[in-house]
C-alpha positions in Angstrom: 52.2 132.4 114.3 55.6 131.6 113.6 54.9 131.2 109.8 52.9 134.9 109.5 55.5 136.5 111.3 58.4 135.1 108.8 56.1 136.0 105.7 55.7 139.8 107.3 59.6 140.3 107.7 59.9 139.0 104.0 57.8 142.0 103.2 55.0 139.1 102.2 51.6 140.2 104.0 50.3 137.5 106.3 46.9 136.7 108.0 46.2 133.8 110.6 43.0 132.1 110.5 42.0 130.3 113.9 38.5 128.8 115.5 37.3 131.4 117.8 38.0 129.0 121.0 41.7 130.7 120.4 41.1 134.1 120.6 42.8 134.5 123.7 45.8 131.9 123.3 46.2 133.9 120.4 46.6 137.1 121.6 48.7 135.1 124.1 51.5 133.9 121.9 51.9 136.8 119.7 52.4 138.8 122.8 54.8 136.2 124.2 56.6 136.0 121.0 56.8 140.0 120.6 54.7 139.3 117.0 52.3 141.9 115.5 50.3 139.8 113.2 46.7 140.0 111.6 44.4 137.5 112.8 40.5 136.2 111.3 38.8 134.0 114.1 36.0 131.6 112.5 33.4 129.3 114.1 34.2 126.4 116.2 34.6 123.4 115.9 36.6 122.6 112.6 36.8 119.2 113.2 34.7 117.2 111.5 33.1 119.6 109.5 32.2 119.0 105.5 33.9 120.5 102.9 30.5 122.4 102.2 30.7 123.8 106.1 34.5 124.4 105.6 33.5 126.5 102.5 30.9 128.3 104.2 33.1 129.3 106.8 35.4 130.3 104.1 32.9 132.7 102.6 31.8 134.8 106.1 36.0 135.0 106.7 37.1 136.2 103.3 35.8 140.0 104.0 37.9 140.2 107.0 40.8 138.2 105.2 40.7 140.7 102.7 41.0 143.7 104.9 43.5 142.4 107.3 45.7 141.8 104.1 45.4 145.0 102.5 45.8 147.4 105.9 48.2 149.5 106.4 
């Protein structure tokens, strides 16, 4: 969080990506932190996934990557 929200003041657009277990300690932090920053939730777990799975997860985020980026 802390990392998008320096990016965003530097006038460098920024988008988190976090396994969809976090949704709500997401929400959480930015809230507790005063942030307003984009987020893309994937599949969980990550652990212990192949590079082929981490690619394919990869491929169904980039859409929303995309569009969280380029919002205004």
């Amino acid at each position: 969080m802390h990392d998008i929200d320096d990016l965003e003041r530097r006038g460098v657009p920024g988008v988190y990506v976090a396994s969809d277990t976090f949704t709500d300690a997401a929400a959480l932090q930015a809230a507790a932190l005063g942030l307003d920053v984009a987020g893309v939730f994937v599949a969980h777990p990550i652990q212990d996934r192949t590079d082929d799975e981490m690619a394919g997860l990869a491929d169904e985020a980039i859409d929303a990557l995309v569009a969280a980026l380029t919002a205004s």
